[in-house]
Backbone as JSON, one array per atom type, in Angstrom:
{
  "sequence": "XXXXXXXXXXXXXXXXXXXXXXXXXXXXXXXXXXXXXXXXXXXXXXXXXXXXXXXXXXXXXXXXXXXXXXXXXXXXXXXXXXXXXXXX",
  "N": [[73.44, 67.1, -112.82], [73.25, 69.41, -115.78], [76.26, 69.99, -118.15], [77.93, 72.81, -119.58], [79.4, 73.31, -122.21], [81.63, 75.28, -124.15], [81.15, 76.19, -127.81], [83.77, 77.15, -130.13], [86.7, 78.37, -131.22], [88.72, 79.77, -129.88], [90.57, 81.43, -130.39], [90.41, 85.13, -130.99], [89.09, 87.52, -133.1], [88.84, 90.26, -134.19], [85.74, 92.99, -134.22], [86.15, 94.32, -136.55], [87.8, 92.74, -138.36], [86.27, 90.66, -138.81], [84.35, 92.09, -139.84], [86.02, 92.64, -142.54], [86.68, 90.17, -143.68], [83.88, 89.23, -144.36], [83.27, 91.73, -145.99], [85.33, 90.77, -147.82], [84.14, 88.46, -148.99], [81.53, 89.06, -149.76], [81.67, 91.87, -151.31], [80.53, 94.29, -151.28], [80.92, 96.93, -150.75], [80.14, 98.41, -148.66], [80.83, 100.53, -146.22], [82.15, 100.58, -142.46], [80.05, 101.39, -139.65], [81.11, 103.56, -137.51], [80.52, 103.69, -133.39], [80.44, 105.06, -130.49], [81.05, 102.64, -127.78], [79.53, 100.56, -125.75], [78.3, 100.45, -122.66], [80.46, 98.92, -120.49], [80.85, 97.21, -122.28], [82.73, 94.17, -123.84], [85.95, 94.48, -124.93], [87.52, 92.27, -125.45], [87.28, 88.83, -126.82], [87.23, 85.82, -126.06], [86.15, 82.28, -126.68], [86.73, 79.73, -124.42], [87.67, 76.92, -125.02], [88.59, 74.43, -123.68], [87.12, 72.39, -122.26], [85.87, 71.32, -124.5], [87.51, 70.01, -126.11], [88.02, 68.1, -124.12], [86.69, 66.29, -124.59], [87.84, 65.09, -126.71], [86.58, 66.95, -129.03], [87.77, 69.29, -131.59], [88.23, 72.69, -133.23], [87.63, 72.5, -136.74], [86.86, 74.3, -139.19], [87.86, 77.0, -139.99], [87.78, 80.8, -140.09], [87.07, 82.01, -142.37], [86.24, 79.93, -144.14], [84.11, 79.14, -142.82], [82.42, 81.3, -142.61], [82.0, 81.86, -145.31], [80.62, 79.59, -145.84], [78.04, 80.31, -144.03], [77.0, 82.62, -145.25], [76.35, 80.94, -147.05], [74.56, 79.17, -147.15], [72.69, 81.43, -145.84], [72.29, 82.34, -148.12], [70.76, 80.88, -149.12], [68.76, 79.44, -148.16], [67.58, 81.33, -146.28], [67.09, 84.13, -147.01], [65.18, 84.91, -149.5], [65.03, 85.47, -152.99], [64.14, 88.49, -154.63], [61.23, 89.12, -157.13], [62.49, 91.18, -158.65], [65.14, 90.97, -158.13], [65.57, 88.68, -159.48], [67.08, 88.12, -161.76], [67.31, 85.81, -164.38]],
  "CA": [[73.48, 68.45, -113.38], [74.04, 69.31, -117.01], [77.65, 70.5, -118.51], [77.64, 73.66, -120.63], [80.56, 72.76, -123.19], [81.31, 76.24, -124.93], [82.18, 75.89, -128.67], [84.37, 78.21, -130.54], [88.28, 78.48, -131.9], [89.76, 79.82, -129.02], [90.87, 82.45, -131.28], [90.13, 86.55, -130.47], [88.37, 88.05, -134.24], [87.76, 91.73, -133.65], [84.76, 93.52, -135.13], [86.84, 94.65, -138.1], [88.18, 91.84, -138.8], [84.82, 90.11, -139.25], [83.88, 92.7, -141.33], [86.67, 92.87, -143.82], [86.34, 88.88, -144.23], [82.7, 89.39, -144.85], [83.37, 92.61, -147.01], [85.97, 90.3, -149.02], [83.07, 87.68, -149.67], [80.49, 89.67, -150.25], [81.97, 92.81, -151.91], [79.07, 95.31, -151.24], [81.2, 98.49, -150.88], [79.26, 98.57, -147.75], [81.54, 101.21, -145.0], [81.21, 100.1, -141.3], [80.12, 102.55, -139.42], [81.93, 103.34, -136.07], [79.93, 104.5, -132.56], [80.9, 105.39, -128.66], [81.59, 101.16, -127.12], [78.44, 100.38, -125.15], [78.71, 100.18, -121.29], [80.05, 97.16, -119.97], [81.03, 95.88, -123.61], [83.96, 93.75, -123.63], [86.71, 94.59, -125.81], [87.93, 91.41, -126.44], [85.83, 88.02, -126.11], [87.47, 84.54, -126.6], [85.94, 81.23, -125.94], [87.37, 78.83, -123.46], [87.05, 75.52, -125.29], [89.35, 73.15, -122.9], [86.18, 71.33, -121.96], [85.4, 71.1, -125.6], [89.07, 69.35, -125.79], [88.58, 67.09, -123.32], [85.56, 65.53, -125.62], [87.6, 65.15, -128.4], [86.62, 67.75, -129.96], [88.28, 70.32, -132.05], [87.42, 73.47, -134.09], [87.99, 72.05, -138.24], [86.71, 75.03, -140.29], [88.55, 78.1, -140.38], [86.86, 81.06, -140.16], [86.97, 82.21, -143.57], [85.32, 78.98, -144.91], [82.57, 78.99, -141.88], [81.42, 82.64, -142.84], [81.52, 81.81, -146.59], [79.63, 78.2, -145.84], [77.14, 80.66, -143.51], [76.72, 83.3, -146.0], [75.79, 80.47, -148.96], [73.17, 79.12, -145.81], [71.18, 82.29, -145.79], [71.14, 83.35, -149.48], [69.77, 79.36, -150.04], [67.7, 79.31, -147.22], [67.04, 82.54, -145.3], [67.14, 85.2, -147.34], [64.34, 84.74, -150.36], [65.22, 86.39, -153.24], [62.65, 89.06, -154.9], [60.83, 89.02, -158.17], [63.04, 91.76, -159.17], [66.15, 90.53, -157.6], [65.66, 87.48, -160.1], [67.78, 88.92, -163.41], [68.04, 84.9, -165.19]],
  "C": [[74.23, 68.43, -114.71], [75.72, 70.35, -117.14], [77.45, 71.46, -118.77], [78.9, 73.5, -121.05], [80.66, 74.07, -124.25], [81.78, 75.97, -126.66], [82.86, 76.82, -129.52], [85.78, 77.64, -131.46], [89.03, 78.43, -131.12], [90.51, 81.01, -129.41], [89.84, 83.65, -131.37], [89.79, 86.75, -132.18], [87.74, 89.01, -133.47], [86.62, 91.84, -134.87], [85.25, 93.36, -136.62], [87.42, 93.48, -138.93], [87.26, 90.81, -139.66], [84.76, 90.78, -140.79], [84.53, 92.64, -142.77], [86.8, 91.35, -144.56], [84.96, 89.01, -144.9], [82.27, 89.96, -146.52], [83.98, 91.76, -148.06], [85.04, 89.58, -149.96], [82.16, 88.36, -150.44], [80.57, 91.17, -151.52], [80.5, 93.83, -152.31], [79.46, 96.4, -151.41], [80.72, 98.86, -149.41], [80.39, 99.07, -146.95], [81.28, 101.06, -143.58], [81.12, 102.05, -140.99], [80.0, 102.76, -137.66], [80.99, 104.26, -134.7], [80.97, 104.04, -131.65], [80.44, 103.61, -128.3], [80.55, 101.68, -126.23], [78.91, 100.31, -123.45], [78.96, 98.95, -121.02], [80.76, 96.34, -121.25], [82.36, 95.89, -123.85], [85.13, 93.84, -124.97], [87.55, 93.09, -126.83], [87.06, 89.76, -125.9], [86.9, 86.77, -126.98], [86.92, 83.42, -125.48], [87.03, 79.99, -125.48], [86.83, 77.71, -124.25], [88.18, 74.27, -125.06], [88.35, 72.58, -122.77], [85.71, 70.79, -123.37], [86.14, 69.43, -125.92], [88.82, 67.94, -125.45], [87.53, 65.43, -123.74], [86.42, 64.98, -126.88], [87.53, 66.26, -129.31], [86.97, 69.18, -130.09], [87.52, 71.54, -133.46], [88.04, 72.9, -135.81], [87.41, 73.32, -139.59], [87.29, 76.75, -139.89], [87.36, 79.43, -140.58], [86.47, 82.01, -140.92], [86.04, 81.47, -144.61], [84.02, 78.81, -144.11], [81.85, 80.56, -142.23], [80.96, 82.43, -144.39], [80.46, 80.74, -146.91], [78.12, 79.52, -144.89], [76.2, 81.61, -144.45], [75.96, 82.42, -147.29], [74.18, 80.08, -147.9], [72.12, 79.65, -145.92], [70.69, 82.9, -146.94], [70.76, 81.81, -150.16], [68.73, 79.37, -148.82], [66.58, 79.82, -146.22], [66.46, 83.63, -146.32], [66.55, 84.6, -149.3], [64.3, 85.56, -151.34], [63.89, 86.98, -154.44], [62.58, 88.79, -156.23], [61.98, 89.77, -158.98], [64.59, 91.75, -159.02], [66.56, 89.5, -158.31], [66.2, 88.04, -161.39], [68.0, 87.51, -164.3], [67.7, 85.41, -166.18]]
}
């Protein structure tokens, strides 16, 4: 039977927190915008990565430089930009 090995930080990042890293990168102006917490949805969510550990392995990017490395990701790879979006 296989393992499942979760991987993570180990380290709790609320919503907001996300966002205002994001917001820093990106600087859109963009306001979140706050609803009523879903049924069931967990307030706070950290991964267990002792089994990760016990491999060896540890988390090495910070997660300031993994959103800014994700963010360069999708505007080189995902996110195609338009004719008019092109200002060289």
């Amino acid at each position: 039977m296989k393992e499942l090995i979760t991987g993570g930080t180990g380290i709790n990042f609320s919503v907001n927190e996300v966002y205002r890293l994001v917001e820093e990168l990106l600087e859109t102006g963009l306001k979140p915008i706050y609803r009523p917490d879903l049924p069931g949805e967990a307030q706070i969510s950290v991964a267990d990565i002792s089994a990760a550990g016990e491999l060896r392995w540890a988390p090495k990017v910070e997660i300031r430089k993994g959103l800014q490395r994700t963010i360069q990701y999708i505007g080189e790879r995902v996110v195609k930009p338009t004719p008019s979006s092109n200002h060289d």
